[in-house]
N, C-alpha and C positions, 0 to 999 in steps of 0.2 A: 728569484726568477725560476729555478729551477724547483722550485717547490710548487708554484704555478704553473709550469708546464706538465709536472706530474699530474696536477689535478685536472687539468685540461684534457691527458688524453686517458684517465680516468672515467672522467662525466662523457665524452665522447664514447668511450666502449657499455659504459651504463645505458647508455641513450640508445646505441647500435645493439644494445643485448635486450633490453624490452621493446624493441621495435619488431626482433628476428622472433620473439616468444611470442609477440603479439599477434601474428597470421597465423598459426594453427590454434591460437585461442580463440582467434573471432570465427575461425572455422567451425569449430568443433558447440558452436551457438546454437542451441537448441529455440529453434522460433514458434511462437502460437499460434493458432489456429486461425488468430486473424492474418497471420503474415505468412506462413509457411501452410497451412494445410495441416491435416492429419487423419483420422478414422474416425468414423462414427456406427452406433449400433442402435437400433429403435427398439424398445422394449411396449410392451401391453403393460400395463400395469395395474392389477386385480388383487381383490380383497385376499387375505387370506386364509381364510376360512373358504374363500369359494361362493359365501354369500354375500347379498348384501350389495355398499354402494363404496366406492373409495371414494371421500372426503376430501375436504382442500387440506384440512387438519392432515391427512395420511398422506397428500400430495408434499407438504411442506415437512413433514419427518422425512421422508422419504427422502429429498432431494439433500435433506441436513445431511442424512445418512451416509449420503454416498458422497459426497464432498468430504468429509469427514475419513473416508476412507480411501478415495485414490488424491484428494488433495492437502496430504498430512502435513506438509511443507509453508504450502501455500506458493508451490513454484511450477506444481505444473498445469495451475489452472483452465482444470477442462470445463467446456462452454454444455452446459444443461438448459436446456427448454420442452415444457410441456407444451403439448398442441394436442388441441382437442377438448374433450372428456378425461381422456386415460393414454395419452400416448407420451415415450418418454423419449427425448431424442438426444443420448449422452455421447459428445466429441472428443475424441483425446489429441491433445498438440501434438504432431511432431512423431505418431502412429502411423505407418506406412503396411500395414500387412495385417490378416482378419487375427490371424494365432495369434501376435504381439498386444491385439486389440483385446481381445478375447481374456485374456491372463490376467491381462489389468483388472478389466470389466468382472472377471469369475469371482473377484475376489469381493464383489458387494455381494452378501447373502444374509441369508437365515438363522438367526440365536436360535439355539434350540436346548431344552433340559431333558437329560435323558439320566436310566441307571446303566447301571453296569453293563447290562444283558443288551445294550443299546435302544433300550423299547422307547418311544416318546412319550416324557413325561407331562412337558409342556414346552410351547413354542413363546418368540419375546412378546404377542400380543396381550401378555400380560403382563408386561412392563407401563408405567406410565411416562409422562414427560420428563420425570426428573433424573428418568435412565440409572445409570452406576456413579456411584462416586466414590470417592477413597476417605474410608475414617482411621479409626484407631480402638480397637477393645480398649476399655476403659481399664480392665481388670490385670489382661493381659500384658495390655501395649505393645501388642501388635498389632501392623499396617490389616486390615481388614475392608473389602469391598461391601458399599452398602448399596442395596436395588431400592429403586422405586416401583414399589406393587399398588399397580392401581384394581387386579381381579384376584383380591386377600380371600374370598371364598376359595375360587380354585387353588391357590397358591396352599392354602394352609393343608385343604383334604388330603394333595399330592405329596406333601414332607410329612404329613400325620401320615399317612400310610405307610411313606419310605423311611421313615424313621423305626418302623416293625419288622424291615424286611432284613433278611440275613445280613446281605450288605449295603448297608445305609447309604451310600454314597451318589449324589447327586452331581452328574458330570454336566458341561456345558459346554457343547458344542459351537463351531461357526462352520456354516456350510457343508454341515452334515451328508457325505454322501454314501447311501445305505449299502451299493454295492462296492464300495472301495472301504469305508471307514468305519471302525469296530475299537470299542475302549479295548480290548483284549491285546491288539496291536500298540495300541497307543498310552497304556498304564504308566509304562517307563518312563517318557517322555512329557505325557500328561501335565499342562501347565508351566512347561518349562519353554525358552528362546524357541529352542528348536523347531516346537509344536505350533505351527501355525492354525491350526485345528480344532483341537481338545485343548480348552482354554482352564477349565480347572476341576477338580474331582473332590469334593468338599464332601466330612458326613454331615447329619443331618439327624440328629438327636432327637430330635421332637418336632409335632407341627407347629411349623411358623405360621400364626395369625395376625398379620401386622402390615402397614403398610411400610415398613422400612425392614429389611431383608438385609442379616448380615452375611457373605459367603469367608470364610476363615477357610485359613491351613497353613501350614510354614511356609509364608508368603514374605517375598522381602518387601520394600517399599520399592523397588522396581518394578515389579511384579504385577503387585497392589493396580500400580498405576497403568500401567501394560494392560492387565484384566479391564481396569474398568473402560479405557481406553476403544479397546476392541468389542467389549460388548456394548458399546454405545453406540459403535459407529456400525455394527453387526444388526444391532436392533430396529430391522426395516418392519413397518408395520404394515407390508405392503409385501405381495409377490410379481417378481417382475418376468418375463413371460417374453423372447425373441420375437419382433414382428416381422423382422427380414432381413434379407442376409447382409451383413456388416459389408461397409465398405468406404473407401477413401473419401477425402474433400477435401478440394480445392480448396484457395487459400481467401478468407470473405476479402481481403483487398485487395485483393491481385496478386500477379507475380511478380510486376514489378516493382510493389511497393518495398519490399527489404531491399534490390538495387538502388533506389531512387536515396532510400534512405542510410546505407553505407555512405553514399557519395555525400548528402548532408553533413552525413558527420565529417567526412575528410575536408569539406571545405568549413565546416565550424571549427573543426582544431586547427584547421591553418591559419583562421582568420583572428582566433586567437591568443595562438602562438604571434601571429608580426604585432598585432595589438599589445602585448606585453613587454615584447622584444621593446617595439617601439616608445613604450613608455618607460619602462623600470630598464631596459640594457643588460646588462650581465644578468640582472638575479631576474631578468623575466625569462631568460632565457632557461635558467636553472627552473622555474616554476614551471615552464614548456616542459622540462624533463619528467622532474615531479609530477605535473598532469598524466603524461605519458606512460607512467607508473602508476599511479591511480587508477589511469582504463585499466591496465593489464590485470593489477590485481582485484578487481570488481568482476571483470566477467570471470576470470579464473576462479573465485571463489563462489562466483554464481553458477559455472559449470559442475564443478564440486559438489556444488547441491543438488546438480541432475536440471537444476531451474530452466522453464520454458520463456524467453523472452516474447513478450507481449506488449500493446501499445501504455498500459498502467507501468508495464518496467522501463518502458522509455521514457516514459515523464516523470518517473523516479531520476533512470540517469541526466536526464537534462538541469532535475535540484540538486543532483551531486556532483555534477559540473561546476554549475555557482557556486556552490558549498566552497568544493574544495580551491577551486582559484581564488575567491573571496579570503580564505584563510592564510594565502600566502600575502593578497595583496592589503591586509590589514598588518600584519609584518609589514611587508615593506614601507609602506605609510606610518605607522608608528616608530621605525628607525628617522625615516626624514623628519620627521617631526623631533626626534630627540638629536637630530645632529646639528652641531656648532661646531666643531673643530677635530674632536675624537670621533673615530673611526667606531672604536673597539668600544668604547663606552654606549655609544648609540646604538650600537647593536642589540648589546646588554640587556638597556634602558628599554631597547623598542621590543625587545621581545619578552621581555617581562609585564612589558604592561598592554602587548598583545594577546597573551596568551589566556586570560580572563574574558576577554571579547567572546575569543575562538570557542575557549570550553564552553562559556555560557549558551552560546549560539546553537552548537554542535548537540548541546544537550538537552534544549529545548524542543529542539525538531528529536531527536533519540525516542524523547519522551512519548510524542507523537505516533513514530513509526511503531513501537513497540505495542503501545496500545493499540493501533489498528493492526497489530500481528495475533495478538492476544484474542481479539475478538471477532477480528475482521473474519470474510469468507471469501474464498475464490480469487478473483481478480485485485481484491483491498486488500488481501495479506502477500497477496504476489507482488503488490505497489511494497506495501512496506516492509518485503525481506529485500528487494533491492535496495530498500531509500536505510534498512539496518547495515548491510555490507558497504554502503557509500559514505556511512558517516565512520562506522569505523574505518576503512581504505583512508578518508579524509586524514583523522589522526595520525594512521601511522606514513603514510608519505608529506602529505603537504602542512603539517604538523611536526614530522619530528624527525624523515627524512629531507624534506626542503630545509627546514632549517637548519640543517647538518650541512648540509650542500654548502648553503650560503655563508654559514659560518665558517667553515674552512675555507672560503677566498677571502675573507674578513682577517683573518688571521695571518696570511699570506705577507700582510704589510704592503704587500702590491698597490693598495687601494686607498691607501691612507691619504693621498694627497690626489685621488682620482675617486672623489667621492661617486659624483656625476655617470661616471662609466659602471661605476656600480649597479645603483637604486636607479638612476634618472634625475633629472633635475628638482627640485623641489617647487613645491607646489605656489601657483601665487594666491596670499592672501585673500579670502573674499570676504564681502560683508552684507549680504543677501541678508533683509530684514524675513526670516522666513514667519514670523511669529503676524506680521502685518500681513501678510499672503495665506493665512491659513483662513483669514475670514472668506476669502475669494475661494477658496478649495472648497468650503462648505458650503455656500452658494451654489457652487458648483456642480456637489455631490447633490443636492437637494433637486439641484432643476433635472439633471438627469434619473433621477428615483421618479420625481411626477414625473416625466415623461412616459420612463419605463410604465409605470402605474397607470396610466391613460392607452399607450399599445396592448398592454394586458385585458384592460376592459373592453378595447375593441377589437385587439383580434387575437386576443391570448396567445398562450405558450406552446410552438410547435415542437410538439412532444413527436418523438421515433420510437419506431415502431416496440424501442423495449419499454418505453412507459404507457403509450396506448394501446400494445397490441397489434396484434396485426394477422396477415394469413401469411397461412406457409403450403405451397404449390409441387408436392414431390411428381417425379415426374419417372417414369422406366417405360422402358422401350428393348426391343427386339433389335432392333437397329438402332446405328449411328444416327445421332442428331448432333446439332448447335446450340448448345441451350443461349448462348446470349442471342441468337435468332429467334428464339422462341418465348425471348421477355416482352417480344415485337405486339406478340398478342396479348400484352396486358398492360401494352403502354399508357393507355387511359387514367390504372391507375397510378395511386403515388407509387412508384421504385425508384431507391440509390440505384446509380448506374453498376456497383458492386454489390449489389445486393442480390446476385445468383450464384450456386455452389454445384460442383460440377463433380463427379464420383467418377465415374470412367465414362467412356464417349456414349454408354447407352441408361445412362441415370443422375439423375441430379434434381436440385428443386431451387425453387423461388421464391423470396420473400415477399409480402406487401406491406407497405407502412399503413395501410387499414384492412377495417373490416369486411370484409365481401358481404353482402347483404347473400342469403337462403337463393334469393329468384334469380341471383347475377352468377350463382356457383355454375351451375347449368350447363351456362352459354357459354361459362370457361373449358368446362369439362368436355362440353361439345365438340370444341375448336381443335382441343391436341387428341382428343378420340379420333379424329377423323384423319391424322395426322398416324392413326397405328400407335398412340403412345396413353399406357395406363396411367391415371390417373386420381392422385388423393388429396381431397383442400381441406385442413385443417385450421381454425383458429389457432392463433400464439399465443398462449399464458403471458400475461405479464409479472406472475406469481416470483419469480424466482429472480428477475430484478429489482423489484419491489423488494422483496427481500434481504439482496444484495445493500440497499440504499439506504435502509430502517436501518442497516447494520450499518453503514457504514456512518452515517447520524448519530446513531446512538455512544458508536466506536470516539466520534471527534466532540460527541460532549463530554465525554468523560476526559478527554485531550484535554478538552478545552480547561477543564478543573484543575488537571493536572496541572496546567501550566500555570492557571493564576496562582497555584500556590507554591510553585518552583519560583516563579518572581517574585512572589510576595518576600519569601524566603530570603533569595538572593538581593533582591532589590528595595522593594516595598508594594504596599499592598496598589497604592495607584499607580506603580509602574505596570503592575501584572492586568488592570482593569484597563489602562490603556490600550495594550499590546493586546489584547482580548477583542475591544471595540475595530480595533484595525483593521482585524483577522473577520471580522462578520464586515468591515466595509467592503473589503475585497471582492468578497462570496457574493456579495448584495448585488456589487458591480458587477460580476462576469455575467449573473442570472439577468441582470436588466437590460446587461448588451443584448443578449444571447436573445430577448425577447423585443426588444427595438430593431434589430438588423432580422429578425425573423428567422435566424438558424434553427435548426433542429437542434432539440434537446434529449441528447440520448446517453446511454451507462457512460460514455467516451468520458464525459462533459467531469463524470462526478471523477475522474483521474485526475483530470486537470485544477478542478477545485480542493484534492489533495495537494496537488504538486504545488499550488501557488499558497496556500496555507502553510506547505514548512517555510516558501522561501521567505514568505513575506514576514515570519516569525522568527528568522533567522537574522533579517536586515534587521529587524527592530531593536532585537536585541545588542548588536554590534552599536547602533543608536545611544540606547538606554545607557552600556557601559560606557560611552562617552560623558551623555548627562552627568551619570553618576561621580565621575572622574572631577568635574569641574562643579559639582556640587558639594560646595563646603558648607558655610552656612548662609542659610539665606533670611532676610529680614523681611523683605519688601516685594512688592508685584512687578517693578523695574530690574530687580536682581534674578528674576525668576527667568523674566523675557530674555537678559542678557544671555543668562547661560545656554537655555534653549538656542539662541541664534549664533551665540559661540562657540558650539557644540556641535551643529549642523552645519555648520560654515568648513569646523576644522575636517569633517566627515564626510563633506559632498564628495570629493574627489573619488576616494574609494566606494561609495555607492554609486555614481554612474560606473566607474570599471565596472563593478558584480554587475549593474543591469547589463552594460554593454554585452556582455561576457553569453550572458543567460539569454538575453534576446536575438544574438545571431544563431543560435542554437535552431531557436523556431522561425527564426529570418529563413534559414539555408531551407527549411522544408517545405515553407512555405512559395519560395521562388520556384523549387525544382517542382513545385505541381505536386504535390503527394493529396490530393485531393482526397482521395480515401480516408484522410484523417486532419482533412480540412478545421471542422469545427473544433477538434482539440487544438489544435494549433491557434486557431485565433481567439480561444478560450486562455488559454498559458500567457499571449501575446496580449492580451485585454488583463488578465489578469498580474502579469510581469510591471507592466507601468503602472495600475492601479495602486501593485502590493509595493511599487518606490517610494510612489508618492505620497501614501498613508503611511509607510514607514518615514518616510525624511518628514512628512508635515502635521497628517493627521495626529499620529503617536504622541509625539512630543508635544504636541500643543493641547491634546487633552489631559497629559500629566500636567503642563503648565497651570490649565483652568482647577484640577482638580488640588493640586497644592495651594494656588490663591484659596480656594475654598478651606482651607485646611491653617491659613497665615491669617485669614479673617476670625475662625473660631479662636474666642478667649481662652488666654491660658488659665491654668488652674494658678490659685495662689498657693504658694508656698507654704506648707502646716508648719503652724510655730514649734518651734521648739521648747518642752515644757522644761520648765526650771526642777533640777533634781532639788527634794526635801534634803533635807538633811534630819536623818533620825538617828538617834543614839542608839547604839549596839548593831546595826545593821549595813549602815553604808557610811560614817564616822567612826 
């Protein structure tokens, strides 16, 4: 008993010690631009050369460029839009002042090739798309930078020349500034951490004619990689040009959407913490702790990174919340499941043949995140460095510190004869024929596709303003105005009620979710000119979410690869073709609500179709290693059924918990009105039951079909075995 009470007021000071850590951590939360505000600067943006026309092609390096450069992380996700021709309109989250802004922003500029004497030799427009990359001298074997040159004339005359001159050495600037910056100053330094500037000083033997360009010199592979790094993301093939003086913006959902949405959360973790308590007793209680450690070390390692919270990192933490609760309460269910009378043994048992569940699970969706980190841009890689820190957080709390927890009251002896006060009561048997119900699922799934399919042809996909476009309404003035007063005059068209951004009381602008027709700009400009207030209507590029989307497409087929062949691996090839099929029913569904209820389909949307693709790959999986467990061998299409319905029977329990868990999450945000991010919400909420129900029915019932397919094909006969000769001197 006294060994019990130790542990009690143990877990009690644990619990009172990341509770007390936990309020200057959620302080110290750096928020996005959709939730907090921050600074914005408008650039021109012109050839450089000074002639000429700038291109979508230069519009879209461009924008690579500079992402690439202030969003290296993928955590502080600044919001870029073109509007117009040529105008560049770049936000930074969570920037409060023009200097702050400024610093960041300076640091997008100019490659440039010069010699020694600092003269310009040549600027990056003669780089192509293939930029810098890191090889290796063949001869050498050193780490060496290789350029893609697509103006091999000029490149070659300019190193044949510099190749003659006293000192050969070809320096490569970033953001060359002729009054402050000189290699003379900078030789020492040159190419090293230090030198933010002078990026490398290579010689230059001869003229290079070639479209692959090596730059050498006692380069380590750090370096190597740093160089290329920097001159990729250095490499604008565009000048960008101040159109007016930088300054704040409001936050696009209000101010009171982060209040609205703290309170969400305090009422989702309370509702379930008594949800846990209430079912498992003691060890929900300790999973409440555990949870409670999980938040703490998530944003703590998110603040670490400098990370900006955004509405893609919330719907990251709402799959890390399922995650990690899912992984205690598959523990607790595989101990009830292993107990008959031993305490200690069922623990053992349940945690050993949980723990395969968990990894598999954990590491499927891993696979996911990484990938869309690797490739993703902006807001996709800011989704998946939260959804990377939550799977690890997962591991090591509700993994390996819950199960630490629980194990030491297991061990206490206290419980050995109080099973019930421990885990909870143990589950009553069911025998749901889910295998007879899957024909009605697909019924199901098919009437609602034509549906969808019939709204689509008659009144298609309402698309927002970042897939169709839209105008953007900047507005300055001499004086104080109202800008939400002054959306009054454009109520006609389509506007979200937060779709105005306010800089200080005498500037700000307005979005529209379409296009203003040439003859109706006019009579807009009319209206606030008369009003004393200058005025600029710009069309909105849809270029840069487009963008975003191809990417993030292309990001989750290659997911998607990855995974069929982690399950194939792990499991078998038609476990991975199932759990594959599930994951595009999901997607198929949220897209067919989202255009039967007529929501708007905006960048929001493609978060949420992340966030329901890890979970619903996470439940499948926990699935599958059930299958798998009770798959011995099977002869027949009756043994096939069984297992699927003995499997999913033994498993229901613990998949309502995870939905329950996962769904009051967007339950609380959705009651408290956070309307600003309405359609995510009922995206995750369309998508949460969908990703249950193709995990508990669809999944399993296509592995069923596709193994009947697989018990029908004939076996191969058995190759005889050939009679050894017997030959004298060789094998007698």
């Amino acid at each position: 008993m006294k060994k019990l009470t130790k542990l009690i007021v143990l877990y009690v000071v644990l619990f009172g010690l990341t509770i007390v850590l936990f309020i200057p951590t959620l302080r110290n939360i750096n928020f996005g631009l959709d939730l907090q505000g921050g600074f914005e600067i408008l650039y021109k943006v012109k050839p450089l050369s000074g002639k000429g026309e700038v291109t979508d092609e230069d519009l879209n390096n461009t924008y690579k460029a500079i992402v690439n450069r202030i969003d290296t992380l993928g955590v502080s996700e600044p919001v870029i839009t073109f509007e117009g021709e040529n105008t560049l309109r770049i936000q930074l989250p969570g920037v409060q002042d023009e200097k702050e802004a400024k610093e960041i922003i300076s640091t997008i500029g100019l490659l440039s090739f010069r010699d020694t004497s600092d003269n310009l030799l040549m600027s990056s427009d003669i780089l192509g798309s293939g930029g810098a990359t890191v090889d290796t001298n063949s001869k050498t074997l050193r780490p060496v930078v290789k350029l893609d040159i697509k103006d091999t004339a000029t490149f070659y005359n300019v190193t044949d020349s510099l190749s003659k001159s006293s000192d050969n050495r070809m320096v490569i600037w970033l953001d060359f500034d002729e009054e402050k910056d000189s290699f003379k100053n900078s030789e020492s330094t040159c190419g090293t951490e230090e030198d933010k500037k002078c990026l490398s000083a290579a010689y230059v033997n001869e003229g290079l004619n070639s479209s692959n360009v090596i730059i050498e010199g006692n380069f380590t592979k750090e370096k190597v990689t740093r160089l290329a790094e920097l001159i990729n993301s250095g490499s604008l093939p565009t000048k960008l040009v101040e159109d007016s003086t930088p300054h704040s913006v409001s936050a696009s959902f209000g101010a009171k959407t982060i209040e609205k949405c703290g309170i969400a959360g305090l009422i989702t973790f309370s509702l379930i913490f008594a949800l846990l308590i209430f079912k498992y007793r003691v060890s929900g209680i300790i999973t409440s702790i555990s949870l409670t450690i999980y938040s703490l070390l998530t944003f703590a390692i998110f603040n670490l990174l400098g990370g900006v919270l955004t509405l893609p990192g919330i719907a990251a933490l709402i799959l890390g919340i399922g995650m990690s609760v899912d992984s205690s309460i598959i523990l607790i269910e595989r101990v009830k499941d292993q107990y008959k009378s031993n305490l200690k043994e069922a623990f053992e048992k349940g945690s050993k043949s949980s723990l395969s569940a968990i990894i598999d699970a954990n590491v499927t969706t891993l696979i996911i995140a990484v990938i869309l980190y690797i490739f993703g841009q902006s807001s996709i890689k800011g989704f998946a460095t939260m959804l990377i820190i939550s799977i690890v957080v997962t591991i090591i709390s509700m993994v390996i510190i819950n199960k630490l927890l629980i194990k030491h009251l297991v061990n206490t002896g206290y419980y050995d004869e109080k099973f019930i006060a421990l885990f909870g009561k143990k589950n009553k048997e069911t025998k749901i024929d889910f295998v007879k119900s899957s024909k009605y699922l697909l019924i199901t799934f098919i009437l609602i596709l034509l549906t969808g399919v019939i709204f689509y042809f008659v009144k298609g996909i309402n698309l927002g303003v970042d897939f169709s476009g839209g105008t953007n309404i900047t507005l300055v003035s001499e004086n104080n105005f109202n800008l939400q007063e002054l959306t009054e005059y454009v109520k006609d068209y389509d506007i979200d009620e937060y779709n105005y951004y306010v800089g200080t009381s005498k500037e700000g602008y307005i979005r529209l979710n379409q296009i203003i027709p040439e003859e109706e700009k006019n009579v807009i400009i009319d209206k606030y000119t008369d009003l004393g207030i200058d005025v600029s209507i710009n069309e909105i590029s849809t270029m840069v979410v487009e963008n975003l989307t191809k990417n993030a497409l292309y990001s989750l087929l290659i997911a998607f690869v990855a995974i069929i062949i982690y399950i194939a691996i792990r499991f078998s090839f038609t476990f991975g073709l199932s759990g594959l099929s599930a994951l595009i029913h999901d997607v198929i569904l949220i897209i067919v609500g989202f255009i039967i209820l007529r929501l708007q389909f905006n960048f929001i949307v493609i978060a949420s179709l992340l966030t329901i693709i890890g979970y619903s790959i996470n439940d499948t999986i926990v699935i599958f290693d059930r299958i798998r467990e009770n798959n011995k061998s099977i002869k027949t299409k009756e043994e096939l059924s069984n297992i699927v319905n003995k499997s999913l029977n033994g498993i229901l329990v613990r998949n309502i918990m995870t939905s329950i868990t996962t769904i009051i999450a967007v339950l609380a945000l959705l009651v408290l009105g956070v309307n600003e991010i309405f359609t995510f919400n009922v995206a995750i909420l369309i998508g949460l039951i969908g990703g249950t129900v193709s995990s508990l029915i669809f999944a399993p019932n296509l592995w069923r079909i596709l193994e009947i397919r697989n018990l029908k094909k004939p076996k191969k006969a058995p190759k005889k075995e050939l009679n050894e000769m017997s030959i004298k001197g060789i094998n007698s």
